[in-house]
PAZAPA-4460 file (N, C-alpha, C; in steps of 0.05 Angstrom, whole numbers, plus 32768, in hexadecimal, padded with zeros to 4 digits):
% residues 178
    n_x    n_y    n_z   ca_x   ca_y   ca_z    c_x    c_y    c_z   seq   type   mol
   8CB1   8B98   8D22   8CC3   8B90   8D37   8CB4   8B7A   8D47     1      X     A
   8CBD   8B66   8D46   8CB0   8B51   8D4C   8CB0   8B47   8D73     2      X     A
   8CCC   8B4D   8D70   8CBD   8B49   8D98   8CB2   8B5F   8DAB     3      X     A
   8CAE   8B73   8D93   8C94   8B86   8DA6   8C74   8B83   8D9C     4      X     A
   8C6D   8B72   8D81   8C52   8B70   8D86   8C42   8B63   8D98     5      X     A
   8C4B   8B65   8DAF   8C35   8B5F   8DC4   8C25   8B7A   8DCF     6      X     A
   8C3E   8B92   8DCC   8C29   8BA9   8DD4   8C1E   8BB2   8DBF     7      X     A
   8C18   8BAA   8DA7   8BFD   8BAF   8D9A   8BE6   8BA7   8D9B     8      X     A
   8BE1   8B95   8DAD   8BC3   8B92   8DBC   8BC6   8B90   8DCD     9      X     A
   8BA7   8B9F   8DDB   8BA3   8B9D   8DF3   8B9C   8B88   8E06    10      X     A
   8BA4   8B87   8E1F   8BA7   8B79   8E34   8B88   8B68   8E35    11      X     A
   8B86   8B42   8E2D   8B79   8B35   8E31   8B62   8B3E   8E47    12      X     A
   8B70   8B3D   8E65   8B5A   8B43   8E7B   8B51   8B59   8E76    13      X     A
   8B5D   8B67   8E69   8B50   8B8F   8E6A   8B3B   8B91   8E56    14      X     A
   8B40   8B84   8E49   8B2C   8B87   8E2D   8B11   8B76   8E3D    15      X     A
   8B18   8B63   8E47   8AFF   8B52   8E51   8AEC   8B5E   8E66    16      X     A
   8AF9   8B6F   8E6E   8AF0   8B7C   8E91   8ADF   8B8E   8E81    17      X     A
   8AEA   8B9F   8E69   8ADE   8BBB   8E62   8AC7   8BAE   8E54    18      X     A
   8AC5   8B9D   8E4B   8AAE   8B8F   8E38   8A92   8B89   8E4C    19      X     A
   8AA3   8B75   8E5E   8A8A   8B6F   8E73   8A82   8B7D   8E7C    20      X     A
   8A95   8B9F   8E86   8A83   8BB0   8E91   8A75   8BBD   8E84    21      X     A
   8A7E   8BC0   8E6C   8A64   8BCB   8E57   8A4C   8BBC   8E55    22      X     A
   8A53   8BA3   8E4F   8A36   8B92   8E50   8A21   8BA6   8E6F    23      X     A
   8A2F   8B94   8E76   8A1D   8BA4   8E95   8A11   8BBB   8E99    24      X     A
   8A1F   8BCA   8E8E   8A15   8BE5   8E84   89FC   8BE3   8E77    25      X     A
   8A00   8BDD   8E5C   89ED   8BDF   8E4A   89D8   8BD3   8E50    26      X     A
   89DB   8BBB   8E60   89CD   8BA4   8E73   89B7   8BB8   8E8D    27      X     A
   89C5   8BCB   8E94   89B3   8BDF   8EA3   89AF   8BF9   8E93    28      X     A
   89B3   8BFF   8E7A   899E   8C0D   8E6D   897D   8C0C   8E6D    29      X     A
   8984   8BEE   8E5B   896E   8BE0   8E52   895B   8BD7   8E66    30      X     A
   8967   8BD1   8E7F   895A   8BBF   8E9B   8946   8BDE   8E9F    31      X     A
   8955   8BF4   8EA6   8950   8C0D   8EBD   8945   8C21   8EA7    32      X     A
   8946   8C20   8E89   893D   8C3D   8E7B   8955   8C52   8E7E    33      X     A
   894A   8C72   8E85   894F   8C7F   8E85   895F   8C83   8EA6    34      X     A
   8958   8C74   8EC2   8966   8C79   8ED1   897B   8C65   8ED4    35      X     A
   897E   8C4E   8EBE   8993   8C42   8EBB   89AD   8C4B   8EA7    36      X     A
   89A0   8C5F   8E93   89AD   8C68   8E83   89C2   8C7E   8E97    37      X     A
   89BC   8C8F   8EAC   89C0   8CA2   8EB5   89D5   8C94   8ECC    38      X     A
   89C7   8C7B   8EE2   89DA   8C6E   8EE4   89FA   8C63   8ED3    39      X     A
   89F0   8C55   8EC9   8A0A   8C4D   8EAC   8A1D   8C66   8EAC    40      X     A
   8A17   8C77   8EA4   8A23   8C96   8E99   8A34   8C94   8EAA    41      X     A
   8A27   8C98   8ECF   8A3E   8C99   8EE8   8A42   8C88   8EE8    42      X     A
   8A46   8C6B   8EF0   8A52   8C57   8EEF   8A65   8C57   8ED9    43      X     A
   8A69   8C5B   8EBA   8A85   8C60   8EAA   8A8C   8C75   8EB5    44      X     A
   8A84   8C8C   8EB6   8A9F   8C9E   8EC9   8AA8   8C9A   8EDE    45      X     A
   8AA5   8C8E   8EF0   8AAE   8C85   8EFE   8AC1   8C6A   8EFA    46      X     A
   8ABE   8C5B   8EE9   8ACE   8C4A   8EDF   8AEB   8C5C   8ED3    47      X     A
   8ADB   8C67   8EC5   8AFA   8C7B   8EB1   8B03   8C86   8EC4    48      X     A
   8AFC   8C99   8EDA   8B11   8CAF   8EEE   8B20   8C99   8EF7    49      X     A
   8B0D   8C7F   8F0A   8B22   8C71   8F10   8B42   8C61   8F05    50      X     A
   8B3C   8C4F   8EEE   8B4D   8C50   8EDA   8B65   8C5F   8ED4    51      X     A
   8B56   8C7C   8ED2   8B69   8C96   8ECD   8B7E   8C95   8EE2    52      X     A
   8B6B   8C9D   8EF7   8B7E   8CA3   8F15   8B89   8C8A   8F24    53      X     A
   8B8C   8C70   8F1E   8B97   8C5C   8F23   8BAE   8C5D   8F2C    54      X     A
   8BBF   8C56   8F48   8BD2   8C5A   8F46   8BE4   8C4C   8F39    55      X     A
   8C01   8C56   8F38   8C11   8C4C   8F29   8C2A   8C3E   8F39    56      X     A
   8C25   8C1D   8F34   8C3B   8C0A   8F48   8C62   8C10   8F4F    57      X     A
   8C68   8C16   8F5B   8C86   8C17   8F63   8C92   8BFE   8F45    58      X     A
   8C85   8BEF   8F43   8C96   8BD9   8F30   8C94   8BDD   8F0F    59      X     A
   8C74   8BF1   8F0E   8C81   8C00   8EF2   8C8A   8C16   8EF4    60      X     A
   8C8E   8C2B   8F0C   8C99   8C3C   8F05   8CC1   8C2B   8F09    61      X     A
   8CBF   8C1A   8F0C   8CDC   8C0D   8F14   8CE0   8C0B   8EF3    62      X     A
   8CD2   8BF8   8EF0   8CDB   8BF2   8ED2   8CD6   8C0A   8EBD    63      X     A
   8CC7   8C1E   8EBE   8CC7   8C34   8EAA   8CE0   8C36   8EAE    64      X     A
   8CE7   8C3F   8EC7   8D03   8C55   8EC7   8D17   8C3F   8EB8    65      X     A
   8D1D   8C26   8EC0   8D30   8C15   8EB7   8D31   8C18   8E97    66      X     A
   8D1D   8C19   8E86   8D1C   8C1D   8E71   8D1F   8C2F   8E5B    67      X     A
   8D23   8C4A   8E72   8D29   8C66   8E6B   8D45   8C69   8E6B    68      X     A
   8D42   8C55   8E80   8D74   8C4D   8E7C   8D75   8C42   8E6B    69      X     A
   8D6E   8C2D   8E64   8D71   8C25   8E4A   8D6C   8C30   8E2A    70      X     A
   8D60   8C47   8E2F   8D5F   8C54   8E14   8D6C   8C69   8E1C    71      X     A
   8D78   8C6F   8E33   8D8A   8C84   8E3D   8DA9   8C77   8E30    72      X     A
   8DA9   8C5B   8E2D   8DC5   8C50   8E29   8DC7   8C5A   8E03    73      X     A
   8DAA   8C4F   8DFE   8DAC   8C52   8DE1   8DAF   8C6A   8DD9    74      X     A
   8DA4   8C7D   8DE6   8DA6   8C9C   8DDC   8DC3   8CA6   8DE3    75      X     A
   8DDF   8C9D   8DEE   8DEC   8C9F   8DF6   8E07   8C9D   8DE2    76      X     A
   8DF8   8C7E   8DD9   8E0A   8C73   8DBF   8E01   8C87   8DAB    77      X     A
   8DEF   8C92   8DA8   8DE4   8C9F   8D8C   8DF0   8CC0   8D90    78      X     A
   8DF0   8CC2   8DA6   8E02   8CDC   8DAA   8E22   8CDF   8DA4    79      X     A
   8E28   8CCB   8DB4   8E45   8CC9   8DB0   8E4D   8CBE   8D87    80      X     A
   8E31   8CAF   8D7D   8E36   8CB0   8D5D   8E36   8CD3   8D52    81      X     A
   8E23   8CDA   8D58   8E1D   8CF5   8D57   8E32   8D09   8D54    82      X     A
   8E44   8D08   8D68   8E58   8D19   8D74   8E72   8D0F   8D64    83      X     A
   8E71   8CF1   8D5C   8E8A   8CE9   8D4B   8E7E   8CFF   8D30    84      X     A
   8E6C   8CFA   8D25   8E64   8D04   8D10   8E64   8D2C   8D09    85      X     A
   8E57   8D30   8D26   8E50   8D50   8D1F   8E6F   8D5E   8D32    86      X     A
   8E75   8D58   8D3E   8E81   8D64   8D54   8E99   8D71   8D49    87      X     A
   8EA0   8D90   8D5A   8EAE   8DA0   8D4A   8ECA   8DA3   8D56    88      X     A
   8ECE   8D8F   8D6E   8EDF   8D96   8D80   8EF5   8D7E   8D6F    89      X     A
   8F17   8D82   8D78   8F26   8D78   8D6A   8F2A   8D5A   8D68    90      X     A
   8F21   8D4C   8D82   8F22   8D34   8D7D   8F12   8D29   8D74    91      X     A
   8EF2   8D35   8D6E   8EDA   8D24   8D62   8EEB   8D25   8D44    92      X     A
   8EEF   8D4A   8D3E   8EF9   8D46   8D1A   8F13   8D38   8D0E    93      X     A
   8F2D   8D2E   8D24   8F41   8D20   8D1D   8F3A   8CFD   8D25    94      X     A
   8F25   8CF3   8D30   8F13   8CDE   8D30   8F07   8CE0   8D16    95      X     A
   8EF4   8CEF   8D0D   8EE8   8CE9   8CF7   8EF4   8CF1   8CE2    96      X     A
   8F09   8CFF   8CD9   8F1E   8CFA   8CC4   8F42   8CED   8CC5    97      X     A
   8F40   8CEB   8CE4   8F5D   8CD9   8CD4   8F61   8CBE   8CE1    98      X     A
   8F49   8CBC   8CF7   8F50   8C9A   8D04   8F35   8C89   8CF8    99      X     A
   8F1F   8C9D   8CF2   8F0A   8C84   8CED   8F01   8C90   8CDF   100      X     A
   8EF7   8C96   8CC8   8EF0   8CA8   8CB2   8ED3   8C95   8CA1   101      X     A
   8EE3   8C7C   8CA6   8EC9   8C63   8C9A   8EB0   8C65   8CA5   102      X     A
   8EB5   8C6A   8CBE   8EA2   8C66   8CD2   8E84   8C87   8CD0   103      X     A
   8E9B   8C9B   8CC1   8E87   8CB0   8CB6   8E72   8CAC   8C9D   104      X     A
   8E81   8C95   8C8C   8E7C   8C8F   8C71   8E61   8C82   8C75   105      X     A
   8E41   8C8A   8C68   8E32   8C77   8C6A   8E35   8C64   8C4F   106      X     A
   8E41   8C6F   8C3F   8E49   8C4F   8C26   8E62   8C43   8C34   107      X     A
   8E65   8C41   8C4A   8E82   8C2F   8C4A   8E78   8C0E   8C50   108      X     A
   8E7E   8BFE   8C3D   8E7A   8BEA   8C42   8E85   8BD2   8C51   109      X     A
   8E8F   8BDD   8C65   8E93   8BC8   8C7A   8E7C   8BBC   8C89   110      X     A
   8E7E   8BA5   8C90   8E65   8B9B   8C9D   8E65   8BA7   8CBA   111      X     A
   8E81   8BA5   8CC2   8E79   8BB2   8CE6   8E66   8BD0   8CDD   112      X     A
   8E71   8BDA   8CD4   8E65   8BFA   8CC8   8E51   8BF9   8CCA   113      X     A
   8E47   8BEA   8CAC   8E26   8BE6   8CAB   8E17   8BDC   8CBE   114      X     A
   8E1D   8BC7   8CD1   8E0E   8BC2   8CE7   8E0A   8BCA   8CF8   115      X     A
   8E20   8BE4   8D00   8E1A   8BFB   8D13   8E04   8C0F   8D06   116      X     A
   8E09   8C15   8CF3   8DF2   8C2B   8CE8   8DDC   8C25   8CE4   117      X     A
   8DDD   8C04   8CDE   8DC4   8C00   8CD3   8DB1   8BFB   8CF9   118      X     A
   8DC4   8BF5   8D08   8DB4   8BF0   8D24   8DB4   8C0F   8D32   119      X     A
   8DC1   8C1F   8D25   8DC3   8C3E   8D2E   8DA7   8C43   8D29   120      X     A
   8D9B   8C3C   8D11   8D86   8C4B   8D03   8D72   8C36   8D14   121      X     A
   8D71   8C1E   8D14   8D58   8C0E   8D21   8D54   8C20   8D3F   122      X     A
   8D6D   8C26   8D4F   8D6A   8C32   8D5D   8D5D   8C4D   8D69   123      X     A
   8D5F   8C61   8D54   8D4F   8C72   8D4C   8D2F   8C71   8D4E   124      X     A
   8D26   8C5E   8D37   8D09   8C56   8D39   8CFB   8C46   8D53   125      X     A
   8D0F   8C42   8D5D   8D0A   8C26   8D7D   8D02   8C47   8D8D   126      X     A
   8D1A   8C5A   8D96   8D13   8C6B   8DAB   8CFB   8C86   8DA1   127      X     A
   8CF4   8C83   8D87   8CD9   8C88   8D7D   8CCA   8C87   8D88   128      X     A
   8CC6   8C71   8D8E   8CA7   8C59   8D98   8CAA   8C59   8DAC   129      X     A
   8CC0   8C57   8DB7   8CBB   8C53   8DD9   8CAF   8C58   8DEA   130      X     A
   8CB0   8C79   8DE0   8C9B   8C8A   8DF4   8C7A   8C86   8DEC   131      X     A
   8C78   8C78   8DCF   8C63   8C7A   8DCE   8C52   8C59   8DDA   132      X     A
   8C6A   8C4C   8DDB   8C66   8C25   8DED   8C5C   8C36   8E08   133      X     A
   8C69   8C4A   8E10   8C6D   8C48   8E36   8C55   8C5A   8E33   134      X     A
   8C55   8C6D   8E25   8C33   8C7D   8E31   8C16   8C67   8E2E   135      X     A
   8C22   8C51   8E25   8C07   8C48   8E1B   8BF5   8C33   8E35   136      X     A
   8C11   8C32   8E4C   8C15   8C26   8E64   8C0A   8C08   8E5E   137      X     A
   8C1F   8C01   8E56   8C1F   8BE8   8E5D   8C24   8BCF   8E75   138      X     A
   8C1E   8BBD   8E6F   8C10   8BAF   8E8D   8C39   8BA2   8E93   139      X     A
   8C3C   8B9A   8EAC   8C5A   8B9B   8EB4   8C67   8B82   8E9D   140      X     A
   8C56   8B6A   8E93   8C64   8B55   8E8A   8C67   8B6B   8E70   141      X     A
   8C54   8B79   8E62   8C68   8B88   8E52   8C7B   8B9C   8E52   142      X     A
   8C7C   8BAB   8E6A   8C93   8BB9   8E6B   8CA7   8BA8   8E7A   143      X     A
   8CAA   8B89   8E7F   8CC1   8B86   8E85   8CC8   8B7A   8E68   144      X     A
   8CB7   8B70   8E52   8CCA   8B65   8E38   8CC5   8B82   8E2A   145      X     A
   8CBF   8B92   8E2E   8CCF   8BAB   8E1E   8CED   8BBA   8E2A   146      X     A
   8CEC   8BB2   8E4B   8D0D   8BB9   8E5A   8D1C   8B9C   8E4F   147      X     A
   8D18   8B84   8E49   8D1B   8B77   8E3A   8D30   8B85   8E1C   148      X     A
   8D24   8B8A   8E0E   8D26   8B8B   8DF2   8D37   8BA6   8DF3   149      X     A
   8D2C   8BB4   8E05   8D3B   8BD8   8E0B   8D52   8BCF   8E13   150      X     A
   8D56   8BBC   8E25   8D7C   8BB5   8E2C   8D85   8BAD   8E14   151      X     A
   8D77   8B95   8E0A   8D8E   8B88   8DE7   8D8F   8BA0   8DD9   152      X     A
   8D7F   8BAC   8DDB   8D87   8BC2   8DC0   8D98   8BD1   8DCB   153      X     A
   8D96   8BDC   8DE0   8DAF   8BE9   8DF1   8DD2   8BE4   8DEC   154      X     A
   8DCF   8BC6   8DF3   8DE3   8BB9   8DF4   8DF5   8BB3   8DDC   155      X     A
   8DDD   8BAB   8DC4   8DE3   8BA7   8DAC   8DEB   8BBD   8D9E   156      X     A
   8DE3   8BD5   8D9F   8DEC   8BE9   8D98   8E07   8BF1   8DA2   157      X     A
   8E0B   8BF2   8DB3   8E23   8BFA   8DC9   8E34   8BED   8DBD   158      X     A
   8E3C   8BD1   8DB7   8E48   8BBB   8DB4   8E4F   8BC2   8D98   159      X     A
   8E3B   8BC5   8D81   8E3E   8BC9   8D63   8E51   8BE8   8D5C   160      X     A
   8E45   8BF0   8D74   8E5A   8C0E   8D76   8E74   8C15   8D76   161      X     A
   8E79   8BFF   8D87   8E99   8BFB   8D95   8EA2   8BE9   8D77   162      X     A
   8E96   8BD4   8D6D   8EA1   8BBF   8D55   8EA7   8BD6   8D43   163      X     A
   8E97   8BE2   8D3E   8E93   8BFF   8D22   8EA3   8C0F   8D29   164      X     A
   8EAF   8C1E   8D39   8EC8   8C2A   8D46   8EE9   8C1B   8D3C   165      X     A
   8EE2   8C00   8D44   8EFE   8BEF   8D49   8F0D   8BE9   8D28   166      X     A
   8EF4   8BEA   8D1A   8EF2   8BE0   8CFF   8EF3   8BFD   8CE7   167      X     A
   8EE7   8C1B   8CF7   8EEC   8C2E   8CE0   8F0B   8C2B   8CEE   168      X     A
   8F15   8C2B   8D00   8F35   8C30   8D0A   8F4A   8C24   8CF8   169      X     A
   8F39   8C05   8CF1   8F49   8BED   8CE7   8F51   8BFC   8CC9   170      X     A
   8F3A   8C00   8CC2   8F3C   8C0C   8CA1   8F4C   8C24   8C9D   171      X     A
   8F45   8C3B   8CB6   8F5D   8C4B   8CB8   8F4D   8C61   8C99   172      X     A
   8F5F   8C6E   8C92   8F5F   8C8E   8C80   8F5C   8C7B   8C60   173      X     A
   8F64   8C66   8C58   8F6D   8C51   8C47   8F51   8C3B   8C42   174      X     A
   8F3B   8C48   8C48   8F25   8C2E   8C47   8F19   8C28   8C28   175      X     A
   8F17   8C3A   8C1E   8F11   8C3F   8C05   8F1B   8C26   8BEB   176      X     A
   8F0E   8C1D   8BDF   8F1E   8C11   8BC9   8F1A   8C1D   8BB1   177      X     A
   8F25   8C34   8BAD   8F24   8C42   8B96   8F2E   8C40   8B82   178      X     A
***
């Protein structure tokens, strides 16, 4: 997926900061011996608790949440596919056998069809990862092009949903060319 490989490496300044301070480190091994080594030791824990316990800015917790709506929208569409598909109550089963029946078919070869399913399923694998993009805390310019990419797919889905609806309707009980 190509406009999320930016969060596959790590953050330019961060990588640089942790390097230099290692240098330094190792820089007061070698200087101090054994009471530099012992220094070093506390000086990285203290580096890591801080890090750890960092607080966390109002503007990513703004944008996490925004992006939890947005896979809130997508999990929404995938439910309501869900519910056309499994649902036992009478209008999911006279929807999925007598107004849109195509729309159950994964061989139906309509293109609205296939472009819903086939972005049904990208969708799937996207809210996968998500949680595993957002634990990995990324810095805000990436969580705003991942709330970015989380709205198009939102949207795109939503949109391919409603086309794939309009279109098993069009075909009707009769889609078949048998």
């Amino acid at each position: 997926m190509p406009e999320l490989t930016p969060f596959e490496q790590a953050s330019g300044p961060q990588r640089w900061s942790i390097a230099i301070i290692g240098i330094a480190l190792l820089g007061l091994v070698f200087w101090l011996k054994l009471p530099g080594l012992i220094i070093a030791v506390f000086i990285a824990l203290l580096i890591a608790v801080f890090l750890r316990l960092r607080p966390i800015s109002p503007e990513v917790v703004s944008l996490t949440n925004s992006i939890r709506l947005s896979a809130d929208e997508i999990s929404d569409v995938q439910a309501a596919y869900d519910t056309f598909l499994t649902g036992g109550d009478a209008d999911s089963i006279a929807d999925r056998t007598l107004h849109r029946p195509a729309l159950a078919d994964q061989d139906c070869d309509d293109p609205d069809i296939e472009r819903f399913q086939f972005d049904s399923a990208n969708a799937t694998r996207f809210l996968r990862r998500l949680d595993v993009r957002l634990a990995a805390e990324p810095s805000i310019p990436q969580l705003e092009d991942l709330l970015r990419v989380t709205d198009n797919r939102a949207a795109e889905l939503r949109e391919s949903w409603l086309v794939a609806r309009k279109a098993a309707y069009r075909l009707g009980t009769r889609y078949r060319n048998d």
